[in-house]
GUTILUM-667051 format. One record per residue (C-alpha): residue in three letters; chain; residue number from 1; x, y, z. Coordinates in pm, 1 decimal, padded with zeros to 6 digits. Example, Ala and Ser with C-alpha at 12.3 -4.5 7.8 and 13.67 -1.06 7.14 Angstrom:
<rs>
@residu:ALA; chaine:A; num:1; px:01230.0; py:-00450.0; pz:00780.0
@residu:SER; chaine:A; num:2; px:01367.0; py:-00106.0; pz:00714.0
</rs>
This chain:
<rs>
@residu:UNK; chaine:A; num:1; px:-03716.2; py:01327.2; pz:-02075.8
@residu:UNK; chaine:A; num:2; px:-03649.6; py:00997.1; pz:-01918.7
@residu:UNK; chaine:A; num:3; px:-03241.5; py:00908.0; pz:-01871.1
@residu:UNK; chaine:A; num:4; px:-03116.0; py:00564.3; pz:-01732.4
@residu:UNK; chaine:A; num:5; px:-02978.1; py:00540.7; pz:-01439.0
@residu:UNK; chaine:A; num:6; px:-02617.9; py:00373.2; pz:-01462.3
@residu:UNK; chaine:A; num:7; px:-02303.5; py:00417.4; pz:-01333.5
@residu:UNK; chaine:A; num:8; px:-02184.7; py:00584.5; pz:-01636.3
@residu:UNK; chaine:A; num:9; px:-02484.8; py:00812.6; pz:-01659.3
@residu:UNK; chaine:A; num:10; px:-02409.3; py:00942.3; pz:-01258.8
@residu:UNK; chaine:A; num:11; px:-02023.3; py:00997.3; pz:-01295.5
@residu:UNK; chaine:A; num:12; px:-01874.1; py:01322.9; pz:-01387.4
@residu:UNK; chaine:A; num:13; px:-01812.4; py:01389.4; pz:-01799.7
@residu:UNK; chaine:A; num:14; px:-01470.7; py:01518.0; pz:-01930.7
@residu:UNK; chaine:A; num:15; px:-01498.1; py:01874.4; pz:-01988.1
@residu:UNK; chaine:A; num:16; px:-01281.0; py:01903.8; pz:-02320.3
@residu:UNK; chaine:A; num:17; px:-01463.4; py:02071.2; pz:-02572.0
@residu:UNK; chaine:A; num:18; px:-01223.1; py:02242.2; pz:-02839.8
@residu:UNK; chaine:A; num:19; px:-01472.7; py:02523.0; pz:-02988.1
@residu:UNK; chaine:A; num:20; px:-01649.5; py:02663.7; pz:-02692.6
@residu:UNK; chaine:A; num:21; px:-01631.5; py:02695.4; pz:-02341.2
@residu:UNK; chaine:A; num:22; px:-01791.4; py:02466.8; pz:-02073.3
@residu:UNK; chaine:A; num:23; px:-02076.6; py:02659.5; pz:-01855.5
@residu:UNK; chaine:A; num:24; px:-01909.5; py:02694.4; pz:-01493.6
@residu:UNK; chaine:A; num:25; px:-02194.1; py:02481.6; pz:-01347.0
@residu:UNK; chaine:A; num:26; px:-02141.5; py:02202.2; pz:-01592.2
@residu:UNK; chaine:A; num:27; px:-01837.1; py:02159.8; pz:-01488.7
@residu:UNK; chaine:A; num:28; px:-01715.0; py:01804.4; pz:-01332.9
@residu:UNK; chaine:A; num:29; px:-02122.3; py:01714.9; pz:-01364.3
@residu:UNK; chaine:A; num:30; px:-02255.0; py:01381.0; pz:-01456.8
@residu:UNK; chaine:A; num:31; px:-02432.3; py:01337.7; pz:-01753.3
@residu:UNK; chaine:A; num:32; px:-02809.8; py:01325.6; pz:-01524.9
@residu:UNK; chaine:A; num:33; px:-02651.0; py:01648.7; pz:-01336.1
@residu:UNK; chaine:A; num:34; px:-02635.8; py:01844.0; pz:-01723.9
@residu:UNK; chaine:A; num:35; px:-02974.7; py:01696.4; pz:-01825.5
@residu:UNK; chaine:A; num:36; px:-03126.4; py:01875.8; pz:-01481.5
@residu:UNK; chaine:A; num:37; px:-02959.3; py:02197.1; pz:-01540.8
@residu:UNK; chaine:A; num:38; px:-03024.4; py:02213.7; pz:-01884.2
@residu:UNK; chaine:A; num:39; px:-03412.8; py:02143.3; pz:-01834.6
@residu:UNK; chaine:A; num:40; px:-03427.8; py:02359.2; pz:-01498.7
@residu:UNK; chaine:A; num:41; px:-03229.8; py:02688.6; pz:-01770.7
@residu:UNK; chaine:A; num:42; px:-03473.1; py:02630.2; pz:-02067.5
@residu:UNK; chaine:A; num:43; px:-03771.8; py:02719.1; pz:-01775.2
@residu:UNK; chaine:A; num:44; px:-03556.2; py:02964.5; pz:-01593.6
@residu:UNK; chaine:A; num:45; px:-03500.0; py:03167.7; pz:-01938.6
@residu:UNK; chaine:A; num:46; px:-03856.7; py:03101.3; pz:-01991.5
@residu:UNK; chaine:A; num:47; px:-03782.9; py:02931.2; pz:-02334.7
@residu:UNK; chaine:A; num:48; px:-03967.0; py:02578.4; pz:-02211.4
@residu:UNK; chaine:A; num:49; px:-04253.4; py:02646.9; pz:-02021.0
@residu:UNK; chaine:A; num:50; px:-04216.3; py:02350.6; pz:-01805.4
@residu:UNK; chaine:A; num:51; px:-03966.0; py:02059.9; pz:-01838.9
@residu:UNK; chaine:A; num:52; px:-03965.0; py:01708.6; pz:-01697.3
@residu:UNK; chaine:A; num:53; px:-03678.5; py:01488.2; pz:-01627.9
@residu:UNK; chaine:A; num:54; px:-03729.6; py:01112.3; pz:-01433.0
@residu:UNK; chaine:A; num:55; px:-03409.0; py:00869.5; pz:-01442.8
@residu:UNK; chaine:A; num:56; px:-03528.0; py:00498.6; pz:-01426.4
@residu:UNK; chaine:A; num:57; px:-03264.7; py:00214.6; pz:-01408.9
@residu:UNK; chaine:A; num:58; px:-03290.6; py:-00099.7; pz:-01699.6
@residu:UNK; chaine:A; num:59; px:-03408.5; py:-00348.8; pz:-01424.0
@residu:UNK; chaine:A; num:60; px:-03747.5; py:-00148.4; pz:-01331.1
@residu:UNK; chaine:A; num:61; px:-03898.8; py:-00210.3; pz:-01659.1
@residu:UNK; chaine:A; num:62; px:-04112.1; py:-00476.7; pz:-01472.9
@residu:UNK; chaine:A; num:63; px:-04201.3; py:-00293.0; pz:-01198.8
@residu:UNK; chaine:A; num:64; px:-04225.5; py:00147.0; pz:-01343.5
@residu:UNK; chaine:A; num:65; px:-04025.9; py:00204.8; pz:-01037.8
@residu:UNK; chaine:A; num:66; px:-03831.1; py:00592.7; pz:-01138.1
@residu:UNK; chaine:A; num:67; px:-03640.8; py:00843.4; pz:-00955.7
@residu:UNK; chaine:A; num:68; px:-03653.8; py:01248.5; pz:-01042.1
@residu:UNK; chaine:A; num:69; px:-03310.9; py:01491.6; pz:-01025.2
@residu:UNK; chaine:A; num:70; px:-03469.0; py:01774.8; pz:-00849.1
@residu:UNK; chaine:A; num:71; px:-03842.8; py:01920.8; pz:-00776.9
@residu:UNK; chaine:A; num:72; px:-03884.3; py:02186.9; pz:-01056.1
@residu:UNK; chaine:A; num:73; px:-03794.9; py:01873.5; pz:-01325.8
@residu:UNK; chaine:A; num:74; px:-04021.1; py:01653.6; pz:-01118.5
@residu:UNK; chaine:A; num:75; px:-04268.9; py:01451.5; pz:-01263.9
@residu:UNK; chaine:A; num:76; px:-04548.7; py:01597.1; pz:-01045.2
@residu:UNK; chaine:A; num:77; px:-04457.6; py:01946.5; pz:-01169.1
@residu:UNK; chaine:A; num:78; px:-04427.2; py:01862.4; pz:-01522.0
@residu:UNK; chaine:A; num:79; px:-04763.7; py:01701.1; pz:-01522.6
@residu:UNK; chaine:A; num:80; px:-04908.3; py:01995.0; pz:-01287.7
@residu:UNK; chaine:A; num:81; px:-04825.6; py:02249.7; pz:-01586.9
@residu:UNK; chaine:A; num:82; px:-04992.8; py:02031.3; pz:-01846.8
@residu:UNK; chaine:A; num:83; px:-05314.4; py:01974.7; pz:-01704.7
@residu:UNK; chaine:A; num:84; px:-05291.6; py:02346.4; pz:-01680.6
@residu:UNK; chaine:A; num:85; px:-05209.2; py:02410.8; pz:-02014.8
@residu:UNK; chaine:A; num:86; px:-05550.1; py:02129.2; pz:-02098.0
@residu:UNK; chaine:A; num:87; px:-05758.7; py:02325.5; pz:-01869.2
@residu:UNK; chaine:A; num:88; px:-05683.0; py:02646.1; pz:-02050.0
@residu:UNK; chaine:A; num:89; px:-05738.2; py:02543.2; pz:-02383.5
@residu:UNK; chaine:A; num:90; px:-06035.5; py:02353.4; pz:-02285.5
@residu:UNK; chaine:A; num:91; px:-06189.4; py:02680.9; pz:-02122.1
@residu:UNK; chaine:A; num:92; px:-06087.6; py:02865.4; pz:-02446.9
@residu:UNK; chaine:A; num:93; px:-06297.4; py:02639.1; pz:-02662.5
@residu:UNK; chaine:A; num:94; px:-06549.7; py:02577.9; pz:-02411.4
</rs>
């Protein structure tokens, strides 16, 4: 998942939600903050194998240039698990 990264994307969100209750570590989080805990919970509960999350700001289109929110959503780790999930299925139909 790529998110920009803007002022309004790194400041904390409002934590009204009328119908169910915000997660504890959500709380007072930016918008980037949520996107890194949700991908780093859908590996923890092993319902995503692996999950990658890079924030890029509008004026590196030229240049590629991209930051990541934490190692396990890291770009190198996302791309580490998919060349091992190639590998595999490449062995399997050898």
């Amino acid at each position: 998942m790529m998110v920009e990264d803007a002022p309004k994307s790194r400041s904390p969100v409002k934590d009204t939600s009328p119908h169910f209750p915000v997660f504890p570590e959500f709380k007072n989080a930016s918008y980037l903050e949520r996107y890194d805990l949700l991908c780093q919970k859908l590996v923890q509960e092993q319902l995503y194998t692996t999950a990658g999350l890079i924030t890029s700001k509008r004026s590196a289109a030229s240049n590629g240039e991209f930051s990541e929110m934490s190692a396990m959503t890291g770009l190198k780790t996302f791309v580490a698990a998919l060349a091992g999930h190639v590998a595999a299925e490449a062995a399997r139909l050898g």
